[in-house]
VOLUM-252033 format. One record per atom (N, C-alpha, C, CB): z, y, x; residue in one letter. Coordinates in steps of 0.1 Angstrom, whole numbers, plus 5000, padded with zeros to 4 digits. Glycine has a CB too. Example, Ala and Ser with C-alpha at 12.3 -4.5 7.8 and 13.67 -1.06 7.14 Angstrom:
2
507849435132A/507849555123A/507849675132A/509049555113A/507149785128S/507149895137S/507950005129S/505749945141S/
This chain:
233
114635368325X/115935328319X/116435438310X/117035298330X/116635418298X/117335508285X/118635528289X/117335428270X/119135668292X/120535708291X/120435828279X/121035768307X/122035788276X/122135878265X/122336048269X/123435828257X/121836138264X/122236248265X/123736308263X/121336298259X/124336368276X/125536438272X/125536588275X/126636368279X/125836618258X/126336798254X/127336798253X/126036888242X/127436978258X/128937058254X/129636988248X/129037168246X/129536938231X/130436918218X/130436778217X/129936988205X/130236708224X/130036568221X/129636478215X/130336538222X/128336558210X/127836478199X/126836348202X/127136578190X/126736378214X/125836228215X/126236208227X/124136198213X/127836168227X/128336088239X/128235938237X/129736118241X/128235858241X/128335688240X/129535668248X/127035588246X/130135578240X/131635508247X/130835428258X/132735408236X/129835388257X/129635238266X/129135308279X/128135098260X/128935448282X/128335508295X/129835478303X/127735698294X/130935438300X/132335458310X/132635598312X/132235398325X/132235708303X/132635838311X/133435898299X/131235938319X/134435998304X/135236098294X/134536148284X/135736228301X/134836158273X/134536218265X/134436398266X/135236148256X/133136478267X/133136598270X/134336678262X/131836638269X/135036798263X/135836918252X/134736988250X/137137028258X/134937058238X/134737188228X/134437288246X/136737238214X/133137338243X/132937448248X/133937558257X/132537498238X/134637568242X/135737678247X/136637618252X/136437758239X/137337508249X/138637438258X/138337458269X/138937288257X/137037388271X/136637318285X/136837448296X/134937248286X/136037568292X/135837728296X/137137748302X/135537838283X/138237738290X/139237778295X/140237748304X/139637788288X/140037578304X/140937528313X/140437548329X/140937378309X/138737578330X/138637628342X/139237748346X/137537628345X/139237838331X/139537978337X/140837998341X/139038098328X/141937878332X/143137898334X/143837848351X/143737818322X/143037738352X/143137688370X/142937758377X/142337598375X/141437848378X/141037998385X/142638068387X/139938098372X/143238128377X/144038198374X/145338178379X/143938188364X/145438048381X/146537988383X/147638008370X/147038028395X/147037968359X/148338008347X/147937888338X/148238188336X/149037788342X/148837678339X/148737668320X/149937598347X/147737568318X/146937598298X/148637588292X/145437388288X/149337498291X/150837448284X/151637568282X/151737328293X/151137698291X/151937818287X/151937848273X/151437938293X/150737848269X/150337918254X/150437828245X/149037968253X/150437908237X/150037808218X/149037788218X/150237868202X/148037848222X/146837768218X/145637748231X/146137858204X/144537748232X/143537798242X/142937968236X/142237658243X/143037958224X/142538088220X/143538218222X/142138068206X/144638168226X/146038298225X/145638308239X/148038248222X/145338188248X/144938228260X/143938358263X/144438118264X/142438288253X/141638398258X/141938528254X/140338378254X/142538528246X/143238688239X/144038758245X/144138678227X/144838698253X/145738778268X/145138798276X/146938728276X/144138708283X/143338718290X/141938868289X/143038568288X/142038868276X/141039008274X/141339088269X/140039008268X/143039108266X/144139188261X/144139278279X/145839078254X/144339188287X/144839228301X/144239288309X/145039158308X/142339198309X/141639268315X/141139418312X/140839188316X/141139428294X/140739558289X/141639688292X/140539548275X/143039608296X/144139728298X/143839808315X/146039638296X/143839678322X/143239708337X/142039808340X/142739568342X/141239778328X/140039878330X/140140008327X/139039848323X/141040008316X/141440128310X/142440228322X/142340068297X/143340168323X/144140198338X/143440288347X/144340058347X/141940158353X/141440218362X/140540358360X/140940128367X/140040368344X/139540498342X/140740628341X/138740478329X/141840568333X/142840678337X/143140678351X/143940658329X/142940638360X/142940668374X/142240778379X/142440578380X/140940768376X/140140838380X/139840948374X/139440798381X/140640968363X/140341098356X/141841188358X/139841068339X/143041098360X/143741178362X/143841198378X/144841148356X/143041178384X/143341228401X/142441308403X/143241108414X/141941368393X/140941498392X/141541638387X/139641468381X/142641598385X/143841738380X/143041848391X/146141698383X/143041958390X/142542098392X/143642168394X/141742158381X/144142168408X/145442248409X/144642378414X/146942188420X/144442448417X/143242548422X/144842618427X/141942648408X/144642748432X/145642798441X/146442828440X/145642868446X/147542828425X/148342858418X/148642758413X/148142948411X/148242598410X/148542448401X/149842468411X/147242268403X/150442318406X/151942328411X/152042168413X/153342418399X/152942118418X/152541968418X/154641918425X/150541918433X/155141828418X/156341818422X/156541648425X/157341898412X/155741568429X/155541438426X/156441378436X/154041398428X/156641398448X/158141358456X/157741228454X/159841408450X/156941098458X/156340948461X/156740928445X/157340838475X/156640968433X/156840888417X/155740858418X/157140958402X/154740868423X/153040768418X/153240668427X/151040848421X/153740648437X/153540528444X/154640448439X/153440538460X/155840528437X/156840438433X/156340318418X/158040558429X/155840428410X/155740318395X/154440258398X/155740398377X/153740238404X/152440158415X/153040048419X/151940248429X/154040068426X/154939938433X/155339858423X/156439968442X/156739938416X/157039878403X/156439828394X/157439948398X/155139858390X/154439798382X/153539698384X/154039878378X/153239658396X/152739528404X/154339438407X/151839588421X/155339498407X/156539388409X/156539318396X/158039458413X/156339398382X/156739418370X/155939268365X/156439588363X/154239288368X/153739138368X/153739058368X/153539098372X/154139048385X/154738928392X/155738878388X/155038948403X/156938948384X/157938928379X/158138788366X/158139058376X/156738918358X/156138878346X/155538678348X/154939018343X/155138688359X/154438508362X/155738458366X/152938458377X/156538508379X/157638418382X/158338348371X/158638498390X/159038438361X/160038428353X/159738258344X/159938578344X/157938288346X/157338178332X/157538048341X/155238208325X/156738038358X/156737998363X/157937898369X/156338068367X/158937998373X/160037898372X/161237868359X/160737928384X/161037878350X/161237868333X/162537958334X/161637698325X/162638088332X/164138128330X/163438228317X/165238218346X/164538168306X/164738168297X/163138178287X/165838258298X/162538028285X/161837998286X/161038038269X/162137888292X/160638108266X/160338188252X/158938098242X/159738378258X/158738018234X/157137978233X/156938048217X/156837778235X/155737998209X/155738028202X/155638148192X/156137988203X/156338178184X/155838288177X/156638408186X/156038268159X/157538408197X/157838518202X/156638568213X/159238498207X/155938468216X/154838488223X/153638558216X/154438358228X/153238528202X/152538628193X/153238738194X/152438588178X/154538768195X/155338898192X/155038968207X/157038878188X/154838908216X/154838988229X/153339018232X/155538888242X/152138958228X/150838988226X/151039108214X/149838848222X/151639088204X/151339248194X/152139348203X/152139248176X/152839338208X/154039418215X/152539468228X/156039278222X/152139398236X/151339448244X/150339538236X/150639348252X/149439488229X/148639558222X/148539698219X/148739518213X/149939698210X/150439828206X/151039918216X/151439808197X/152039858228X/151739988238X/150740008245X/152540008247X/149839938245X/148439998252X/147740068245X/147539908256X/147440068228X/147340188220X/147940298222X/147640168209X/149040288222X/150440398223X/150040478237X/152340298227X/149440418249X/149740468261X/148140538259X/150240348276X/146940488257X/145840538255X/145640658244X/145040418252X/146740648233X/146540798228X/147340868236X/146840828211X/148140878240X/148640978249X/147841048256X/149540918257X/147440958261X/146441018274X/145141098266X/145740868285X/144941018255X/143741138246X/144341318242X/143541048228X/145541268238X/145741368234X/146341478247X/146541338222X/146841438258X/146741538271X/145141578275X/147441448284X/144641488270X/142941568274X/142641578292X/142941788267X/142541708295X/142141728307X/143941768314X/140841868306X/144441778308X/145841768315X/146741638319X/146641818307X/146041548320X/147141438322X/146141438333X/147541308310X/147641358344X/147941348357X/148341258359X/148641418363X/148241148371X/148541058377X/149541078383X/147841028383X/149941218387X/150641248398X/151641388392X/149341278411X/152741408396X/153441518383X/152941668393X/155841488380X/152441718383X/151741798387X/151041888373X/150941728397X/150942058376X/150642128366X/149542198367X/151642198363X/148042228361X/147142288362X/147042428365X/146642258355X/146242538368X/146642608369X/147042698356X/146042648378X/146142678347X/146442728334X/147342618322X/144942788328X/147542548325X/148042388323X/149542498308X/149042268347X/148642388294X/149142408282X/150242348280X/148442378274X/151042358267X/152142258268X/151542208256X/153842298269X/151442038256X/150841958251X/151841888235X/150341858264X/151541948224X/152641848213X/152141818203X/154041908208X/150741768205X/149941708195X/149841528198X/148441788194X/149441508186X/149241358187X/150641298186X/148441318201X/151241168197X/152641138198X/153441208204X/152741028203X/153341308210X/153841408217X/154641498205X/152641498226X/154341468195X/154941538185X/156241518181X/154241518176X/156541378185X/157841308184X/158541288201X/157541158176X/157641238206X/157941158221X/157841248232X/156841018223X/158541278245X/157841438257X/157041308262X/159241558274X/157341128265X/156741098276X/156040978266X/157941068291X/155140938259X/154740858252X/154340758260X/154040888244X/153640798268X/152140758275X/153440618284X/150940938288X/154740728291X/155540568298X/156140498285X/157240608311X/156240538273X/156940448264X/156040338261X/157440528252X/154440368263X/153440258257X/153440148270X/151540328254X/153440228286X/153440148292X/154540028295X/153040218299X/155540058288X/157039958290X/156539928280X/158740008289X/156339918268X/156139808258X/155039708262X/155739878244X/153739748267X/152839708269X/153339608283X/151839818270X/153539628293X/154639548300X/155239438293X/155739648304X/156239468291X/157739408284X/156539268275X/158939558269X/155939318267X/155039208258X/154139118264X/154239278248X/153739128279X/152739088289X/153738958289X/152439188305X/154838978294X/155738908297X/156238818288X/156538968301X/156738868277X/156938748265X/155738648262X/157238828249X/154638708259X/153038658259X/153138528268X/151838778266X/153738598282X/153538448294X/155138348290X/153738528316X/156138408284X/156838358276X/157938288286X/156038268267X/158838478291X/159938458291X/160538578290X/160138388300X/161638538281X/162238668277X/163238708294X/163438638260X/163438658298X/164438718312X/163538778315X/165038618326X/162238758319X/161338838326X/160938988320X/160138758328X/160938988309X/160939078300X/162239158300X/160739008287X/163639118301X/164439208302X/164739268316X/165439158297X/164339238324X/164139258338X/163139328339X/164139148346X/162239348332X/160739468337X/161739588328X/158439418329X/162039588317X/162339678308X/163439738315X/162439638294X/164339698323X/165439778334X/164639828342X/166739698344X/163939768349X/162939788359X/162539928360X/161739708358X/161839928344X/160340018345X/161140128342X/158939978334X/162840148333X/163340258329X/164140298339X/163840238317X/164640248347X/164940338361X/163840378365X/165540268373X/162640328372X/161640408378X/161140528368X/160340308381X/161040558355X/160440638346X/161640748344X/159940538331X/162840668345X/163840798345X/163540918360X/165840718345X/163240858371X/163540908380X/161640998382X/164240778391X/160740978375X/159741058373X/159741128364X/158740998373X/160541108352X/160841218341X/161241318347X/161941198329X/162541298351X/163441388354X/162541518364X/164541298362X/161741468374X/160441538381X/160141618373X/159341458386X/159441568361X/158341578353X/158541708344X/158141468345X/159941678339X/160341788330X/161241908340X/161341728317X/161941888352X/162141988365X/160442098359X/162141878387X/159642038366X/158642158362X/158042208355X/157942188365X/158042108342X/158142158329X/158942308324X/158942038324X/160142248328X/161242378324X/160442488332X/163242348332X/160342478347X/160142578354X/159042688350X/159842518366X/158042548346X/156942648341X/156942718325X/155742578342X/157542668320X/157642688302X/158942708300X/157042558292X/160142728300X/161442738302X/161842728287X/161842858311X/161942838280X/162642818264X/161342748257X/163242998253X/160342778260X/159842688247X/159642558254X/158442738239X/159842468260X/160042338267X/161542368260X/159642318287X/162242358263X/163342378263X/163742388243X/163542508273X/163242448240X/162942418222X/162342308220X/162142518215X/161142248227X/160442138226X/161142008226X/159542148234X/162442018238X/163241908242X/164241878228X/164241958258X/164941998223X/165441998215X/165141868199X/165242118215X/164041908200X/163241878189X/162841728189X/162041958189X/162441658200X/161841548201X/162641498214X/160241568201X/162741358212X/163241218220X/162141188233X/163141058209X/162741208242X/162541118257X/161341048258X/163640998260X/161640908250X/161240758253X/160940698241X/162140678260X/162140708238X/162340598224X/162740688211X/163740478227X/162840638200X/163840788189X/165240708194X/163740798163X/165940818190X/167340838194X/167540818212X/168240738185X/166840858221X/167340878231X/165640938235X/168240728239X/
């Protein structure tokens, strides 16, 4: 008995077999991966904005996890100094609440964002994950997971550091904040960006305590010179 052959693209489907007409490769891909996921397809503008957050997210995660492992190699040898008082676990918590937050908000629609603010929250990720990955280039073998000073430990004001003391948390709030629009809600978005700037105030403040301690006027000239977080603050 002759049955018709059915492919991916549906080019030699027959209506008279009674069965669905197959999707496009990638639809189809996606709608499993979106079910997997639990992030239902009608979030996005398209299936392709999908895969694009989807490998916007995973590449940041990876990244993450190599800056993990390179900053929990800091070299305090017998003289390093380290003033961390729970700030790594803290923005660890925070930044898994920050997420979650990030699905709830979309999840149960508060203040429900689609469209091209959702392109704006994918460039908005993008760019602080650039932002947060040169940082960390340009600290080199000095950047830490954990606030804490090497033993010969430089003071670092190349790259964005040139403008910014803490770049590396300014990429990570943007990069955040735009996760969130992407899933497309702005509440959720204004709620990580309080979030993440109380937790980051309360590890600065750490951060530059031994800053000063160790480098005192020229930290202290450095502060002068260059903004926090953002320009003008």
């Amino acid at each position: 008995m002759g049955v018709t052959k059915i492919v991916g693209d549906g080019e030699n489907w027959s209506p008279n077999l009674g069965l669905e007409k197959p999707k496009f490769a990638l639809d189809s891909g996606f709608n499993s991966g979106a079910r997997m996921a639990f992030i239902p397809l009608h979030w996005f503008p398209s299936p392709f904005f999908g895969w694009m957050l989807a490998f916007c997210f995973c590449g940041w995660a990876f990244l993450e996890f190599v800056n993990h492992l390179i900053g929990k190699g800091i070299r305090l040898g017998q003289t390093g100094q380290s003033r961390d008082r729970g700030s790594y676990w803290l923005l660890i918590v925070m930044v898994y609440a920050c997420f979650c937050l990030a699905y709830a908000g979309r999840a149960f629609n508060w203040g429900v964002v689609v469209g091209a603010s959702q392109y704006l929250g994918l460039g908005l990720m993008v760019a602080g994950i650039a932002l947060r990955e040169w940082a960390v280039v340009a600290l080199g073998r000095y950047f830490s997971v954990v606030v804490a000073l090497e033993v010969d430990h430089q003071l670092v004001t190349a790259g964005p550091y040139r403008w910014l003391r803490h770049p590396a948390y300014t990429g990570g709030a943007i990069a955040t904040l735009g996760f969130a629009l992407a899933l497309g809600s702005w509440v959720s978005a204004a709620l990580i960006t309080l979030i993440l700037l109380l937790a980051f105030a309360y590890r600065i403040r750490l951060e530059e305590q031994l800053l000063l301690a160790a480098f005192g006027d020229v930290y202290r000239d450095y502060m002068a010179r260059t903004w926090k977080l953002f320009p003008g603050w």
